[in-house]
N, C-alpha and C positions, 0 to 999 in steps of 0.2 A: 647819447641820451641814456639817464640812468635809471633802472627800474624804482619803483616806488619801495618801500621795506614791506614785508609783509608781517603782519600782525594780525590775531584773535581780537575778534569785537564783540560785544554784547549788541544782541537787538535791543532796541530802545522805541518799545512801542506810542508810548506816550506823544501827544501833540506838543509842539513846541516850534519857536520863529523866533529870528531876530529881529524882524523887521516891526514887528509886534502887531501880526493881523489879528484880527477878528471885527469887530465891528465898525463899519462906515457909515458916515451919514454925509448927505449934499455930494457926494462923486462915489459910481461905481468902477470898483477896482479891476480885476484883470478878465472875470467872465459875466459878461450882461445879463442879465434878468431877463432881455429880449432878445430875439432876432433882429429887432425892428432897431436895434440900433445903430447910427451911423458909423462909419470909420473902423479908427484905430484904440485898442484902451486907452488910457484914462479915459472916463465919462463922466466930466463934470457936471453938476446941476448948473443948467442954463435958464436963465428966463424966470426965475422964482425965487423963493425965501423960505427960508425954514426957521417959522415961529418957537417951535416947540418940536421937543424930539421927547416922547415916551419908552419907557424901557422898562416892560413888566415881568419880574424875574419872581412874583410871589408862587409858581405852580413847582409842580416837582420835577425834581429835576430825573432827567431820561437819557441815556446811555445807549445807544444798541453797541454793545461790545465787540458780538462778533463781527459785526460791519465795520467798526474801524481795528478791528487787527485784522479782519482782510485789507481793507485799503493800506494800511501797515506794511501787510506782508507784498501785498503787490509792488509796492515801492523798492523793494530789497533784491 
């Protein structure tokens, strides 16, 4: 087995994904809203319909910074 190479990295505190999270609608993704839910993740919407989905982005927009370069730095 051969070691990895070692190299200098820049922190890279920004959010970013491949997978391309952020918003779901009709199934919750890997952590529940509740306790009360059953099972295993995925948590699809069962039993219902979704008419309409609102998304109101008119307010200002809000940062806590140092809360996520702590979460940032915890990850490293």
């Amino acid at each position: 087995m051969r070691s990895a190479p070692d190299f200098a990295t820049a922190c890279q505190p920004g959010k970013f994904g491949l997978a391309g999270g952020g918003l779901t609608v009709g199934r919750s993704g890997i952590e529940q809203v509740s306790d009360d839910y059953p099972g295993e993740a995925p948590w699809p919407l069962v039993g219902g319909r979704l008419r309409r989905v609102f998304v109101d982005v008119s307010g200002e927009a809000f940062a806590d910074l140092a809360r996520e370069a702590a979460a940032v730095f915890s990850r490293q």
